[in-house]
C-alpha positions in Angstrom: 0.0 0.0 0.0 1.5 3.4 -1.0 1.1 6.9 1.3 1.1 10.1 0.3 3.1 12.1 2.8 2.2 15.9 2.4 4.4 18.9 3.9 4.8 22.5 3.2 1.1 24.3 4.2 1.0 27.3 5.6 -0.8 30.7 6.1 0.8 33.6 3.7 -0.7 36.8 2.7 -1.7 37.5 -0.5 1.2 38.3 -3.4 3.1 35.8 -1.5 4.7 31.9 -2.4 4.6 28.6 -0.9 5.9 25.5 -2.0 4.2 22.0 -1.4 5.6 18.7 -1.3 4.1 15.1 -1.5 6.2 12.2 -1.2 5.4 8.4 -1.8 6.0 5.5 0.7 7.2 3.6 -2.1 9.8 4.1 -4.4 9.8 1.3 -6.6 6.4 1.2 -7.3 5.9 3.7 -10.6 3.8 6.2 -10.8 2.3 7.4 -14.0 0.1 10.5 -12.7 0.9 12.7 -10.4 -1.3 15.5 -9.0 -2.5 18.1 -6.9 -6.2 18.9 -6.4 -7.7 21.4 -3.2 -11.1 21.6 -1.7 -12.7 24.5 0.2 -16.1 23.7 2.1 -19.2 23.0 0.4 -17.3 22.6 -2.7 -16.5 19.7 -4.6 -12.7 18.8 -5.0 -10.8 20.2 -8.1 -8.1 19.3 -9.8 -5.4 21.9 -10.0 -2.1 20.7 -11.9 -1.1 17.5 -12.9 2.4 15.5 -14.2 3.2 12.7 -16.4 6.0 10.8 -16.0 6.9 12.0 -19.0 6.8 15.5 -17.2 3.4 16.3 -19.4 1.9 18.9 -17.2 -1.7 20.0 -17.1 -3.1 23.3 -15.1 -6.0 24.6 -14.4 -7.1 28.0 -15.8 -7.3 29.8 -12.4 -4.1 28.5 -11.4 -2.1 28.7 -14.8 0.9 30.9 -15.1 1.1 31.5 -11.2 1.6 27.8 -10.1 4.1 25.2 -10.9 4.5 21.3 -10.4 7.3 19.4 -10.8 8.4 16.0 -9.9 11.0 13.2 -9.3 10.5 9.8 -10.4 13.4 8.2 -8.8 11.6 9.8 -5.6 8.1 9.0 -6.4 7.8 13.0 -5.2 5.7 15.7 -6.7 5.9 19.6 -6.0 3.9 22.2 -6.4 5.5 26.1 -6.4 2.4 28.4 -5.7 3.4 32.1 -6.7 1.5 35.3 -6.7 -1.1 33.3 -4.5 -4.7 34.8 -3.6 -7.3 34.8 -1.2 -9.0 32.2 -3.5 -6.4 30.3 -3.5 -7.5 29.1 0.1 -8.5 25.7 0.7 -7.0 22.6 1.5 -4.8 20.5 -0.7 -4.0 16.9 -1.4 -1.7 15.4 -3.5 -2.4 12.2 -5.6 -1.2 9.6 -7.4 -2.4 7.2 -9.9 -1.2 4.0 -11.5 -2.3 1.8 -14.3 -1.4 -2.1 -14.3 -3.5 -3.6 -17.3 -7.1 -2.3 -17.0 -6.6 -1.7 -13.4 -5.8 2.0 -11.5 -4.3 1.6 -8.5 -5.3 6.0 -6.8 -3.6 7.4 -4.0 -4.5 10.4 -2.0 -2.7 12.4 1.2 -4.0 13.4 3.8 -4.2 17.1 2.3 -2.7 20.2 3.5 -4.1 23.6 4.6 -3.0 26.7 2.5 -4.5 30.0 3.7 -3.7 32.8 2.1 -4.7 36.4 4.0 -5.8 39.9 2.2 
């Protein structure tokens, strides 16, 4: 069974940067996708960037040109470098991490990290 270890939430005012980490518990076990998604109350849980292992990268639109992810196979780690961040940017976030064996997916989530970010 693979964890998600999360690190690297915090409370920064707006304009500001933070940097999030999420490493596997497994290293030999590879990892095709790797994401990030958040989730504020009352809201349903969106995806906000994604990787490859390729390094193929996906982002959404309210996130794209501000945020960055990035990751390590040899590590099974992804990162995500949130700049310019907003009040909207607020919720918590959880890293996952998807595998496909045949026809089967083998999904991953962490336990999610809290990101506030002040006006």
């Amino acid at each position: 069974q693979v964890q998600l270890v999360e690190s690297g939430g915090g409370l920064v005012q707006a304009g500001g940067s933070l940097r999030l980490s999420c490493a596997a518990s497994e290293t030999s076990f590879s990892i095709d996708l790797m994401g990030w998604y958040r989730q504020v109350p009352g809201k349903q849980r969106e995806l906000v960037a994604s990787i490859t292992r390729g390094g193929s990268t996906y982002y959404s639109d309210s996130v794209k040109g501000r945020f960055t992810i990035s990751r390590e196979n040899a590590k099974n780690t992804v990162y995500l470098q949130m700049d310019s961040l907003k009040p909207e940017d607020t919720a918590v976030y959880y890293c996952n991490a998807a595998a496909w064996r045949a026809i089967i997916k083998y999904d991953y989530w962490g336990q999610g990290t809290q990101v506030t970010v002040s006006s």
